[in-house]
C-alpha positions as CSV (number, residue, x, y, z in Angstrom):
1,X,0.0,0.0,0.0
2,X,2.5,2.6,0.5
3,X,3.7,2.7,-3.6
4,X,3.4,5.9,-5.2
5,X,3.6,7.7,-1.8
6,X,5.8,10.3,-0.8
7,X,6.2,8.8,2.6
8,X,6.2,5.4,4.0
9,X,3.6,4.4,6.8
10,X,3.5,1.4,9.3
11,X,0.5,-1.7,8.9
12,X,-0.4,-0.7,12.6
13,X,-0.8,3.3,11.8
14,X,-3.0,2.7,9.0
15,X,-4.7,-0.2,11.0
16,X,-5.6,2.3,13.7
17,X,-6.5,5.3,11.4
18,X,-9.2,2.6,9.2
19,X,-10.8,1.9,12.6
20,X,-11.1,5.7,13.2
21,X,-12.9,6.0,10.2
22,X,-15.4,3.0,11.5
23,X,-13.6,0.9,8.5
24,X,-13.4,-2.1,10.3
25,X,-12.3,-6.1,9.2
26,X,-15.1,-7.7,8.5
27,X,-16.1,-11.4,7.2
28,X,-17.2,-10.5,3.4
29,X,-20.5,-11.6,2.8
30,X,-21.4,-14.3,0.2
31,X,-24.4,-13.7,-1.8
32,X,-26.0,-14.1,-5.5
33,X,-24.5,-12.0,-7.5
34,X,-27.4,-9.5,-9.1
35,X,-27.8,-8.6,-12.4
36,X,-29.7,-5.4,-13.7
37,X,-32.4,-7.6,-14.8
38,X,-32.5,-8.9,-10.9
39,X,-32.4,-5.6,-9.4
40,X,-35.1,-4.4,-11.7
41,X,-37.3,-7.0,-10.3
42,X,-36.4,-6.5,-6.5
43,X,-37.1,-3.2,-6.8
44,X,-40.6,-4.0,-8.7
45,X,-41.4,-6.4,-5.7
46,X,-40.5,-4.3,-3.0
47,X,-42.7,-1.6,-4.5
48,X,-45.8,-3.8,-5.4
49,X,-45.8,-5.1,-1.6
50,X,-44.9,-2.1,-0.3
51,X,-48.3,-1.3,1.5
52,X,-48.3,-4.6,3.0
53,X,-47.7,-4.7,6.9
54,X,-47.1,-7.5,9.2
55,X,-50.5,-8.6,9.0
56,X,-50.4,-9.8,5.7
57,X,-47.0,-11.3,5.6
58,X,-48.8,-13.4,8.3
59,X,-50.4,-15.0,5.7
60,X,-47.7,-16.4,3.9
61,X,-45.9,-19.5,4.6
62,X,-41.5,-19.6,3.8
63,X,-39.8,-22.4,2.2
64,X,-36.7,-22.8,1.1
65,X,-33.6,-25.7,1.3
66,X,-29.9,-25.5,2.3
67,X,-27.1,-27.4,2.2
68,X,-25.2,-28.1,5.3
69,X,-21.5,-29.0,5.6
70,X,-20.5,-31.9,7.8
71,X,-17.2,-30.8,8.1
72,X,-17.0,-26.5,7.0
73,X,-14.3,-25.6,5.9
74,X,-13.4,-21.5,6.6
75,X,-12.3,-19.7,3.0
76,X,-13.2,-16.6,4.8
77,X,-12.0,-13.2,3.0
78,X,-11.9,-9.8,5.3
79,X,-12.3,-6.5,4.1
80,X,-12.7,-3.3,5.6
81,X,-15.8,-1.6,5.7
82,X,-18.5,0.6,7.8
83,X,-21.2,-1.4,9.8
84,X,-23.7,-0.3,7.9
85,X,-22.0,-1.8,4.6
86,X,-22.3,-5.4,5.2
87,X,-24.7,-6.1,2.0
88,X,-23.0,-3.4,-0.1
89,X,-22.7,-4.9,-4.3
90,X,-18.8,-4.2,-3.2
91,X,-18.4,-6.2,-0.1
92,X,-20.1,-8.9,-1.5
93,X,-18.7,-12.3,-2.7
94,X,-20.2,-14.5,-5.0
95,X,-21.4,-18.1,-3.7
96,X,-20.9,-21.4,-5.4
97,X,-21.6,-24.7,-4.6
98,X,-19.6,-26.2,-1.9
99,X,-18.5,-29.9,-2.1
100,X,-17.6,-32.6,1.3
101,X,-19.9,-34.7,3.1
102,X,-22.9,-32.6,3.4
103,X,-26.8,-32.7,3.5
104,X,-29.5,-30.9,1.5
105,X,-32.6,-30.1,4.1
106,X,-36.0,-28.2,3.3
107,X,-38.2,-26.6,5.5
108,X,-40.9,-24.5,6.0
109,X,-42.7,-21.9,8.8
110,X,-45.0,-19.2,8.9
111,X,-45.7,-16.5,11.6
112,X,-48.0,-19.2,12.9
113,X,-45.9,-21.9,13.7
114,X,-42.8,-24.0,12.1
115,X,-43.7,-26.4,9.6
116,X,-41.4,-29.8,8.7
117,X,-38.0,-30.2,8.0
118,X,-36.9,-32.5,5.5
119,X,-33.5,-34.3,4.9
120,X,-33.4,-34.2,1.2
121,X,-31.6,-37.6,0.1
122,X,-28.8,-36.3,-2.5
123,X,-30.0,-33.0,-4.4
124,X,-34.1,-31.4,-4.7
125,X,-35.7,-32.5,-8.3
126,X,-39.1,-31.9,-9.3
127,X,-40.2,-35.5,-8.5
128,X,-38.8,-35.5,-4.8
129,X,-40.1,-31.3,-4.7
130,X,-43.6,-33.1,-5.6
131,X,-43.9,-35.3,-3.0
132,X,-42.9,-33.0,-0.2
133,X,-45.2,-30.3,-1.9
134,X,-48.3,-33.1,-1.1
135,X,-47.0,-34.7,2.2
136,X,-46.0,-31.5,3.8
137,X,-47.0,-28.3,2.2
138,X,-50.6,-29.3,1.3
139,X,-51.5,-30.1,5.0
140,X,-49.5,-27.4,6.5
141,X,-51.2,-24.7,4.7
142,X,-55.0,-26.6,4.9
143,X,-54.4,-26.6,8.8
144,X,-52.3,-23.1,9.7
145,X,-54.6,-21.7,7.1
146,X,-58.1,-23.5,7.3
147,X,-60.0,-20.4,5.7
148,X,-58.1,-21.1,2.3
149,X,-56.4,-17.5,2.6
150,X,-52.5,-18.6,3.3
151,X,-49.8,-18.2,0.5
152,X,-47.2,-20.1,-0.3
153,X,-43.8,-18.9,-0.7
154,X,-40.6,-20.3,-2.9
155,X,-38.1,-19.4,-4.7
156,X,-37.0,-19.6,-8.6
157,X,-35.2,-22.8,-8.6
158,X,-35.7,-25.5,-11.3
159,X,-37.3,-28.0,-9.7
160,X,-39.8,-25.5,-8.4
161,X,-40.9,-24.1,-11.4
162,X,-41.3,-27.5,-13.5
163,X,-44.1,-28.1,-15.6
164,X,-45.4,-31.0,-12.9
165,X,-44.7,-28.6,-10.5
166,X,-46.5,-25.9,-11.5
167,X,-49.7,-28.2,-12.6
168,X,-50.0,-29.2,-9.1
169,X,-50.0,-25.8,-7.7
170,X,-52.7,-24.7,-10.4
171,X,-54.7,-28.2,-8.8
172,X,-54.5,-26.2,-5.3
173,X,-55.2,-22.9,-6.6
174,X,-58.2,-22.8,-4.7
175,X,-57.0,-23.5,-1.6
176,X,-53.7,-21.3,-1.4
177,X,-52.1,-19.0,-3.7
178,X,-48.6,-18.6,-4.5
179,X,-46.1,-15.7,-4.2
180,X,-44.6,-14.2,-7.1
181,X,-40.6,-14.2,-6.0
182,X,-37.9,-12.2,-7.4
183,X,-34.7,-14.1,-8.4
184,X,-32.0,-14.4,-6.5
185,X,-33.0,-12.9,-3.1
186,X,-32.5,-15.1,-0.3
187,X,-31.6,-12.2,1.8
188,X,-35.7,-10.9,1.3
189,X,-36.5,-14.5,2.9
190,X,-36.9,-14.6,6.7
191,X,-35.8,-18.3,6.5
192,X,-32.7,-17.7,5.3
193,X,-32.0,-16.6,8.9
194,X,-33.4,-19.6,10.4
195,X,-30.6,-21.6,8.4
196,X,-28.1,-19.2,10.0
197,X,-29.6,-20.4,13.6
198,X,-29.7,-24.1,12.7
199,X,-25.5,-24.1,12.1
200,X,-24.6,-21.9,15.1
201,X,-27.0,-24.1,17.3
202,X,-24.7,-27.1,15.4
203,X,-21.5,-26.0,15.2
204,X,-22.1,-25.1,19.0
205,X,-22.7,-29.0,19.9
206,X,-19.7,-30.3,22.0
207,X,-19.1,-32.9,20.5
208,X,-19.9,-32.2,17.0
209,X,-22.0,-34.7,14.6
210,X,-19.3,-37.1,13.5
211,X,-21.2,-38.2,10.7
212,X,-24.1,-37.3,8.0
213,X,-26.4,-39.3,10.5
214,X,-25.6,-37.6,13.6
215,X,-25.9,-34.1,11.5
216,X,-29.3,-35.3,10.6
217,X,-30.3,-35.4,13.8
218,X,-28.7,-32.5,15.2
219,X,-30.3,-30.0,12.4
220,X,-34.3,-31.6,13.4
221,X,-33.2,-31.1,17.1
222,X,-32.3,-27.7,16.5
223,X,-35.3,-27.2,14.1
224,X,-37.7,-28.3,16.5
225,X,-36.3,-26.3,19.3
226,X,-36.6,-23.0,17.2
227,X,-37.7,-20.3,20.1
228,X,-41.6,-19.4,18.9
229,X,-40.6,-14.9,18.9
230,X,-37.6,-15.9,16.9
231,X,-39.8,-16.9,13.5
232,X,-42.4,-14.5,14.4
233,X,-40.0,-11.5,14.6
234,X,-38.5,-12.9,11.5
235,X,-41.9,-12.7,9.5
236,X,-42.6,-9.1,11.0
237,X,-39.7,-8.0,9.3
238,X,-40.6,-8.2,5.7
239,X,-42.2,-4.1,5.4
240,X,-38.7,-3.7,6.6
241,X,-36.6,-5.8,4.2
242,X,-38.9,-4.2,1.0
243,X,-38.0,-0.9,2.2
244,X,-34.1,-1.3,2.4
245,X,-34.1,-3.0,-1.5
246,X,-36.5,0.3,-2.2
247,X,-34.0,2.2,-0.9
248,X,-31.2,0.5,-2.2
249,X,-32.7,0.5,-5.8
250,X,-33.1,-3.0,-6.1
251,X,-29.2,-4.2,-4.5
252,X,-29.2,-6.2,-1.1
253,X,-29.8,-4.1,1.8
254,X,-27.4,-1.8,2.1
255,X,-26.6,1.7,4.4
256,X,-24.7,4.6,2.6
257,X,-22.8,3.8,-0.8
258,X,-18.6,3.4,-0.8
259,X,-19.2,6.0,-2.9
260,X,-21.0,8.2,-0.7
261,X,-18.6,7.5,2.0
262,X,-15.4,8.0,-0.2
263,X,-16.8,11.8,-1.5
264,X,-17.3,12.4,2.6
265,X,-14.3,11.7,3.2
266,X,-12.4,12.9,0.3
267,X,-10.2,10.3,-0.3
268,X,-7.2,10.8,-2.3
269,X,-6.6,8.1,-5.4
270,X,-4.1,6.2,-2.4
271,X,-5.5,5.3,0.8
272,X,-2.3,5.3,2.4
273,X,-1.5,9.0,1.1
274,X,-4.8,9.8,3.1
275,X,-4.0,7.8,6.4
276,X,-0.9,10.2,6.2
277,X,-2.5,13.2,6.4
278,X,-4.7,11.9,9.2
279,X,-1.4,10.9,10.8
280,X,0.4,14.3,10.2
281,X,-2.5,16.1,11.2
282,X,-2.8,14.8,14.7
283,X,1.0,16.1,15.3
């Protein structure tokens, strides 16, 4: 960092001078990447549901799978960046598909209650999606929702948007309706978060699962034992979630822009010439 500067400055100075500016090392945050075409419809979503409060995303019913690693490895990159930058487009990795001994779950809640959780034997097709949309959504959404006014809720993935799959859902079209989803937002999806609670509760365990069965077991224990506020606050947050992609135009919820903070601060084209001047001026 200090090339092309007039003077030379130690790691710790600029260390303590990036803190000072709230830029601090951060895990950088792994999400789908979003096209303009994504961000158009984010931003189309958030607006259509944008008079909807808590009440009616009380209504509708999460769903969603996740892989989880028996052994996780770490691959973490750090940056630095404000607190309020965490889902910024440039603090934000790409994810791909992880390999290792690992399971595929789906699951399902609601404001109402939790619904199943279902070890998914190798990887979700339409046929295996089919028989857990008539053993487990169809009853769920008949009992949480016995007046026929629930909706369902899934995401854009193959085998949820298969011919079969779709037939089946026109079938039930009187009975439960089903939410229009924007591609590749997992961060608008409360359950996301759930997943997030399931591998700390996990990677918590002393000892940890030793092998795909004992992970099994561990991820419906900690399922089942899913506090009752935690998946209720979690639905109440939607008419918040819309409004940060609003007000991010369509990107994952974000605070102020790099941009934005960069022009504030008047950054010169090295960091390092900057963190001298910060440095000289304290003298």
């Amino acid at each position: 960092m200090n090339q092309g500067a007039t003077k030379s400055v130690s790691q710790s100075t600029i260390q303590r001078t990036l803190l000072r500016l709230g830029l601090r090392s951060r895990r950088l945050v792994r999400a789908p990447m979003l096209t303009a075409v994504h961000r158009r419809r984010r931003l189309e979503f958030a607006r259509q549901y944008s008079s909807w409060t808590s009440t009616e995303w009380r209504q509708v019913a999460f769903s969603d799978e996740s892989r989880f690693m028996l052994h996780r490895t770490d691959g973490r990159w750090r940056i630095r960046r404000e607190t309020s930058e965490r889902n910024h487009p440039a603090t934000i990795a790409g994810t791909v598909q992880a390999g290792g001994g690992s399971i595929m779950v789906w699951g399902m809640f609601s404001w109402h209650s939790l619904g199943s959780l279902i070890i998914v034997e190798g990887t979700m097709d339409q046929y295996k999606y089919a028989s857990v949309l008539a053993d487990h959504v169809h009853p769920y959404m008949r009992i949480v929702f016995p007046q026929d006014d629930g909706i369902f809720q899934q995401d854009n993935a193959r085998c949820h948007t298969a011919a079969s799959v779709r037939a089946w859902f026109e079938e039930h079209q009187d009975e439960f309706t089903v939410l229009p989803w924007p591609a590749n937002s997992p961060d608008l999806n409360p359950i996301e978060h759930l997943w997030d609670h399931l591998d700390r509760v996990v990677r918590a365990m002393d000892p940890q699962p030793r092998n795909l069965a004992q992970l099994a077991t561990a991820l419906e224990s900690a399922w089942l034992n899913i506090p009752e506020n935690t998946f209720r606050d979690l639905c109440d947050s939607l008419p918040a979630r819309l409004a940060a992609v609003r007000s991010a135009k369509g990107y994952h919820k974000c605070g102020r822009s790099l941009r934005d903070i960069s022009s504030d601060l008047k950054y010169p084209k090295s960091i390092v010439a900057y963190v001298i001047k910060e440095v000289e001026g304290e003298r």
